[in-house]
C-alpha positions in Angstrom: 0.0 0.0 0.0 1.4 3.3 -1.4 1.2 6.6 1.6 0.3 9.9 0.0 2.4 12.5 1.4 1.0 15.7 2.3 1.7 19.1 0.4 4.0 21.1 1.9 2.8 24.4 2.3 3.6 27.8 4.3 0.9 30.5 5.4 -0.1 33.8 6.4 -3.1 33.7 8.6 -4.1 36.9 10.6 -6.2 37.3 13.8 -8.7 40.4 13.1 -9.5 41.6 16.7 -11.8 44.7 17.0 -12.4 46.7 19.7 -14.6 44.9 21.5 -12.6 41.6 21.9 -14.2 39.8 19.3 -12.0 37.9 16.3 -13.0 38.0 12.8 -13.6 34.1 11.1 -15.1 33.2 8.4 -17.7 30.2 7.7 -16.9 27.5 5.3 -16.7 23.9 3.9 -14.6 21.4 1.9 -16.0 20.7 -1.0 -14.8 16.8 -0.5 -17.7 17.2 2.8 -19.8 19.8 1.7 -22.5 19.4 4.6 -19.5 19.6 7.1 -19.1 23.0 7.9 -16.7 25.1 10.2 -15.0 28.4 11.2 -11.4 29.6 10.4 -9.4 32.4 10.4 -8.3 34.6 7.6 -5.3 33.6 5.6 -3.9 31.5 2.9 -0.6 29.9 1.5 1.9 32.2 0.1 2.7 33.3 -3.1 5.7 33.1 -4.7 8.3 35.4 -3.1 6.0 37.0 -0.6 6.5 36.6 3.4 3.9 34.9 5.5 2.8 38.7 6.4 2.9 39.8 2.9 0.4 36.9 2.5 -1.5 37.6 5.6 -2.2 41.2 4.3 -3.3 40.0 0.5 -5.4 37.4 2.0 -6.6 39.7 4.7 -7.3 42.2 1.5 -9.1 39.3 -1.2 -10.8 37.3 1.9 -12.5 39.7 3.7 -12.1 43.3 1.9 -9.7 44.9 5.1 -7.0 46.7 3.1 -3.8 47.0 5.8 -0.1 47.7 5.6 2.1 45.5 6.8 3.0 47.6 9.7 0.1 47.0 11.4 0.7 43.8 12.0 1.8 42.6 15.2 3.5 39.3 15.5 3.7 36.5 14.3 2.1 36.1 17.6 1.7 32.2 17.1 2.9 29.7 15.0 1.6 26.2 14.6 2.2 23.1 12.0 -1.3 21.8 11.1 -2.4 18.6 8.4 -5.3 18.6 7.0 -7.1 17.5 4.4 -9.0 20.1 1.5 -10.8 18.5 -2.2 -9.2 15.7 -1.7 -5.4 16.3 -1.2 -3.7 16.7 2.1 -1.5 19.3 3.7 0.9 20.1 6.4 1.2 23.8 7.0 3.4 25.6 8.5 1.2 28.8 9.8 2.6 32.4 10.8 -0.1 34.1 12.9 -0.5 38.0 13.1 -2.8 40.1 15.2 -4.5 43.3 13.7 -6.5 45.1 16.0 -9.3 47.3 14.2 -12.3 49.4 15.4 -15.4 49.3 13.1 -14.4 47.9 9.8 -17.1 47.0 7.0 -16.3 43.2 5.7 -16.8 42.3 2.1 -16.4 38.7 0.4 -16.0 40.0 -3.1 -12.5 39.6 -3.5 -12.5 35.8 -2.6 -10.9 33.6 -5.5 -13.4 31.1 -7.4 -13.1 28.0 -4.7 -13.5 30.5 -2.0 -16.5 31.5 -3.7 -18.0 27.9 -3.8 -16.6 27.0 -0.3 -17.2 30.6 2.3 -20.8 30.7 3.2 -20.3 33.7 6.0 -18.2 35.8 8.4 -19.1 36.5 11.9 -17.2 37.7 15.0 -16.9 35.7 17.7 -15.9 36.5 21.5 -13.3 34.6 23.4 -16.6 33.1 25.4 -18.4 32.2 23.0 -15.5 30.1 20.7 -15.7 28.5 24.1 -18.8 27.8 24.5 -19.8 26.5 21.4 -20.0 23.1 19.9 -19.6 24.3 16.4 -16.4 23.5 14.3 -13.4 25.9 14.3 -10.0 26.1 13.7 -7.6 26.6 15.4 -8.6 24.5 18.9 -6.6 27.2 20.3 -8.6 30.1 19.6 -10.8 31.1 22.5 -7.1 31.3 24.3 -5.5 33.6 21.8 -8.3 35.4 21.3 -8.5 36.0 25.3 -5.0 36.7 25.5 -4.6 39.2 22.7 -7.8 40.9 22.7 -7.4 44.1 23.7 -8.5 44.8 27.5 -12.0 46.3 28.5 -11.3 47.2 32.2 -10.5 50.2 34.1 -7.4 50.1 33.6 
């Protein structure tokens, strides 16, 4: 019996925090399980040439219409290796993660790419508490904790 290997792949991915603690995700599904759907962050494999921020800000741009400079980025602020599986072939990412912090920003999904079309059914933002709460698919686990811990503070303080 033959193994596949996964495709290597490196990416940009970029935690959109507004000012109310809540991250930006957006909803989707792999067209391989298209009744399966879940919740994921912003972000895509690079491009030729490009850094994982220079992809975090073009995906950040075509994904959900937030035009930023590089400079506002923080981070990477996290980095993880992930496999998964999308249409049939399998992955292993290597994934920079960068914070933006925004106030009121409008989101728009016409700049997503033809499978992104197909595959993103909605964005929503979602509090620490509730990515904890829920049962719902999203990725990464990890997110209630990052969001928590780089969410800008409410308090007093």
């Amino acid at each position: 019996m033959q193994s596949t290997q996964p495709q290597l792949r490196q990416a940009g991915r970029v935690l959109v925090i507004d000012a109310v603690a809540r991250v930006l995700l957006l909803e989707g599904f792999d067209p391989a399980e298209p009744d399966r759907r879940y919740w994921f962050t912003i972000g895509g494999g690079l491009d030729g040439g490009e850094s994982s921020a220079q992809a975090a800000i073009r995906e950040l741009r075509e994904e959900a219409g937030i035009v930023a400079a590089a400079a506002e980025l923080a981070g990477p602020v996290w980095q993880r290796s992930t496999e998964f599986s999308f249409d049939g072939t399998c992955y292993r990412q290597e994934e920079d993660y960068y914070l933006l912090h925004v106030g009121h920003v409008p989101v728009s999904l016409a700049g997503l790419d033809d499978i992104e079309r197909r595959t993103v059914t909605g964005y929503r933002w979602w509090s620490h508490q509730e990515l904890a709460a829920t049962a719902v698919p999203f990725y990464p686990a990890e997110l209630p904790d990052l969001v928590r811990r780089l969410a800008p503070s409410r308090g007093n303080g």
